[in-house]
NUTIBA-102657 format. One record per residue (C-alpha): residue number from 1; residue in one letter; x, y, z. Coordinates in nm, 3 decimals. Layout:
BEGIN
ATOM  nr rest      xx      yy      zz
ATOM NUM    A       X       Y       Z
...
This chain:
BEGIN
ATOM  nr rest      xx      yy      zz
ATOM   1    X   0.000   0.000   0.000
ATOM   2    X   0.159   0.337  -0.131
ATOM   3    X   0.229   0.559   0.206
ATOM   4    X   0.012   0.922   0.156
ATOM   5    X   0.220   1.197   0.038
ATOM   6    X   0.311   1.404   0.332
ATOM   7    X   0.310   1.825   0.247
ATOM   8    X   0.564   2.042   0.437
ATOM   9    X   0.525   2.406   0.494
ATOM  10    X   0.730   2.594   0.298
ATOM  11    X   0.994   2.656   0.595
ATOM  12    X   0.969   2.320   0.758
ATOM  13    X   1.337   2.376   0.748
ATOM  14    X   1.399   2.708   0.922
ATOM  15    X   1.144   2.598   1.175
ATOM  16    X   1.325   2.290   1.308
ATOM  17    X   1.664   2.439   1.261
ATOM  18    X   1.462   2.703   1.540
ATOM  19    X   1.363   2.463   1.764
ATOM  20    X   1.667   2.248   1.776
ATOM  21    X   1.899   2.568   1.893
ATOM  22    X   1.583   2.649   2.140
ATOM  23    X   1.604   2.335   2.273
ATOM  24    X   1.982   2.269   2.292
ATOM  25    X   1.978   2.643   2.449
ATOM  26    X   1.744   2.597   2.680
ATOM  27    X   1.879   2.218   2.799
ATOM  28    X   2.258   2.239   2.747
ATOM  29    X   2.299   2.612   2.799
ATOM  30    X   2.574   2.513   3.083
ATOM  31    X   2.764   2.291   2.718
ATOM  32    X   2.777   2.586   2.502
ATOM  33    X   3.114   2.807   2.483
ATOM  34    X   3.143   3.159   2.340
ATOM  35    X   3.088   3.076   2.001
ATOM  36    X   2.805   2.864   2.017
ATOM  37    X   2.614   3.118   2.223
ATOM  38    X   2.704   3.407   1.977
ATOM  39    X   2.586   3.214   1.685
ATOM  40    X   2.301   3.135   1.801
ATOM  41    X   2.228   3.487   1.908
ATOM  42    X   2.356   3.624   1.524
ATOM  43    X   2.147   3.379   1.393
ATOM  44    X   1.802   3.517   1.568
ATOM  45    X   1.909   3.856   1.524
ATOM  46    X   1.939   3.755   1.122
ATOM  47    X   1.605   3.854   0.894
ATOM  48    X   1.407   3.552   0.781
ATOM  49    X   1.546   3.560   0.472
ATOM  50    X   1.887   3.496   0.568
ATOM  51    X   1.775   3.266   0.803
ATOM  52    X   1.641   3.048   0.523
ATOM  53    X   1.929   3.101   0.301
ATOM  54    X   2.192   2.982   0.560
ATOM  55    X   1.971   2.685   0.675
ATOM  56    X   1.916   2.568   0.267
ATOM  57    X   2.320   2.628   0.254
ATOM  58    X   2.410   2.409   0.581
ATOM  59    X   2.139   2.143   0.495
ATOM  60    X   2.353   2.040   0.161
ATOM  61    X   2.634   1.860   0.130
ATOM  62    X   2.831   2.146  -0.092
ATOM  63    X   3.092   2.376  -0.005
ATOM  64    X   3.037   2.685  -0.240
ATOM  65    X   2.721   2.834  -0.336
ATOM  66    X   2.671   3.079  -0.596
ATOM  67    X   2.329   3.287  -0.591
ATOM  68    X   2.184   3.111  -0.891
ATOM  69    X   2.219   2.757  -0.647
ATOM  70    X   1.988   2.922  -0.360
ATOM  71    X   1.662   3.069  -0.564
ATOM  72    X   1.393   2.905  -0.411
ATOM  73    X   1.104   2.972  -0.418
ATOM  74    X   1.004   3.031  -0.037
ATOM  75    X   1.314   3.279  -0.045
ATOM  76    X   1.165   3.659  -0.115
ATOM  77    X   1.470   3.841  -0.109
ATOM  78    X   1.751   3.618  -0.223
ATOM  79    X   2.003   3.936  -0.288
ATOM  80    X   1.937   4.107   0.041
ATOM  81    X   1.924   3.818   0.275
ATOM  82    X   2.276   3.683   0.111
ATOM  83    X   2.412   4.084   0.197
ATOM  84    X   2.291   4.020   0.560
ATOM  85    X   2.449   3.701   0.603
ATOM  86    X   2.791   3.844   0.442
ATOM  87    X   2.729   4.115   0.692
ATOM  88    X   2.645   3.899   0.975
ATOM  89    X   2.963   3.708   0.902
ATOM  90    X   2.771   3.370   0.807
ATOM  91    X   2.851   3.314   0.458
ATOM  92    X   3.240   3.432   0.332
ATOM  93    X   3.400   3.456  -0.011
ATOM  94    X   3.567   3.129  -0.164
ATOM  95    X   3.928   3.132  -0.059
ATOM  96    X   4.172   2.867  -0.103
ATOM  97    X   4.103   2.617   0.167
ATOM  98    X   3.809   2.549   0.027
ATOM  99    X   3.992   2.427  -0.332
ATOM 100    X   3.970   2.040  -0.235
ATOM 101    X   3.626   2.056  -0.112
ATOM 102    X   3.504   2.250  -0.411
ATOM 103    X   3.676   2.004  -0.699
ATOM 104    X   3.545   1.743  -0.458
ATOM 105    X   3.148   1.891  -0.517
ATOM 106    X   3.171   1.930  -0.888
ATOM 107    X   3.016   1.605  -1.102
ATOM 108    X   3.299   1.384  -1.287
ATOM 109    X   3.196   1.517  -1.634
ATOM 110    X   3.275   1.869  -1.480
ATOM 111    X   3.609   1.732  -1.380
ATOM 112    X   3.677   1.603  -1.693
ATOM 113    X   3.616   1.930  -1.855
ATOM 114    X   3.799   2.131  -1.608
ATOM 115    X   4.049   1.861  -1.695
ATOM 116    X   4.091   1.936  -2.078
ATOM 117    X   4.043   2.316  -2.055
ATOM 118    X   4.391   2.320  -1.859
ATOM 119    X   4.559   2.064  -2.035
ATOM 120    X   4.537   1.807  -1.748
ATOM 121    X   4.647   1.491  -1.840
ATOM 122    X   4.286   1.296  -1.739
ATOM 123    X   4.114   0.960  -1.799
ATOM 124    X   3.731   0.906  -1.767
ATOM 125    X   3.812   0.581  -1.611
ATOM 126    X   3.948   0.741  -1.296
ATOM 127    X   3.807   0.703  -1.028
ATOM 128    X   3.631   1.066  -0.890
ATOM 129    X   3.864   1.074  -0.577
ATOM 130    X   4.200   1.018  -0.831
ATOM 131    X   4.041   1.243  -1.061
ATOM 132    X   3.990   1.508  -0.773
ATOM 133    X   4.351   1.488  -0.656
ATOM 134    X   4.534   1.558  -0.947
ATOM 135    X   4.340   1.829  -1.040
ATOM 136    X   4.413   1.966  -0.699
ATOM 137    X   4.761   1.925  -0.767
ATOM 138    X   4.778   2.081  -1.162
ATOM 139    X   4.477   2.333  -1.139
ATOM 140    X   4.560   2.635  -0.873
ATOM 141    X   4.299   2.795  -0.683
ATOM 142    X   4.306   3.091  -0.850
ATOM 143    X   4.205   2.924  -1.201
ATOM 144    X   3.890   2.749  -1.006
ATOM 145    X   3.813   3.082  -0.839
ATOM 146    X   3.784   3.279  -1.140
ATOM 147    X   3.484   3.023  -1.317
ATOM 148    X   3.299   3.148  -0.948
ATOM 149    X   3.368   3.508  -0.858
ATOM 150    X   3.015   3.517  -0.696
ATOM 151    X   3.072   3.176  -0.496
ATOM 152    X   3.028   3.229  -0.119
ATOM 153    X   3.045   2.955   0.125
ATOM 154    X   2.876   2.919   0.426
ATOM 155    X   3.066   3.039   0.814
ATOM 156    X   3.036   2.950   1.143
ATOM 157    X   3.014   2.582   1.045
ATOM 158    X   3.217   2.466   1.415
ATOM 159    X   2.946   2.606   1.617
ATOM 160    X   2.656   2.490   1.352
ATOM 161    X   2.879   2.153   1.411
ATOM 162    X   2.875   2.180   1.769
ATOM 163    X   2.496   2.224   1.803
């Protein structure tokens, strides 16, 4: 028997992410350090908009976002909630730790690609992981960086971590 299709409210998300710092706030508040309790004091003081945009960023398994990645359509004000969060210090610029972990996120055919337009000596047979490392050795940041000037990835991940 097919189980009924279940309908969320549009910020299911934001909602639990509310009630699970509530909760660890209100029942661990003698666990939390510094950090911890500033985040979770940024992140109230954040508009909903942001609110939603960090939670949709922290809920995937990707390093780098660009703006085009978070347009949903629950998300009024995609431009001025990512300004708050830059403001906020939640979300920061790509930099170069983050050059493993964003080869890492891209598909294989995107590898491959990345893999022929800098003369990368690549097979399609490798494995993604193989594939990954040598274009972390051969490709520098700076190359990856400039395909995603608008990338931003998401802060404060210890303390998100932590909770």
């Amino acid at each position: 028997m097919p189980r009924p299709q279940v309908s969320l409210p549009p910020l299911y998300y934001v909602d639990h992410f509310h009630e699970m710092i509530d909760f660890v706030a209100a029942t661990c508040a003698g666990l939390l350090g510094e950090a911890e309790r500033a985040f979770i004091r940024d992140f109230r003081a954040l508009d909903a908009w942001a609110q939603c945009l960090y939670v949709r960023m922290i809920n995937r398994r990707k390093t780098a976002f660009r703006p085009a990645d978070l347009a949903y359509r629950e998300i009024g004000d995609l431009h001025g909630g990512l300004a708050a969060l830059t403001r906020a210090g939640f979300v920061r610029p790509l930099d170069a730790r983050d050059h493993r972990a964003v080869l890492s996120d891209l598909p294989k055919p995107d590898l491959l690609a990345l893999a022929k337009a800098h003369g990368v000596a690549a097979r399609a047979a490798w494995s993604k992981p193989q594939l990954t490392a040598r274009l972390f050795e051969a490709v520098p940041f700076a190359a990856l960086a400039a395909a995603q000037t608008d990338a931003i990835v998401p802060d404060r991940r210890d303390a998100v971590d932590f909770l």
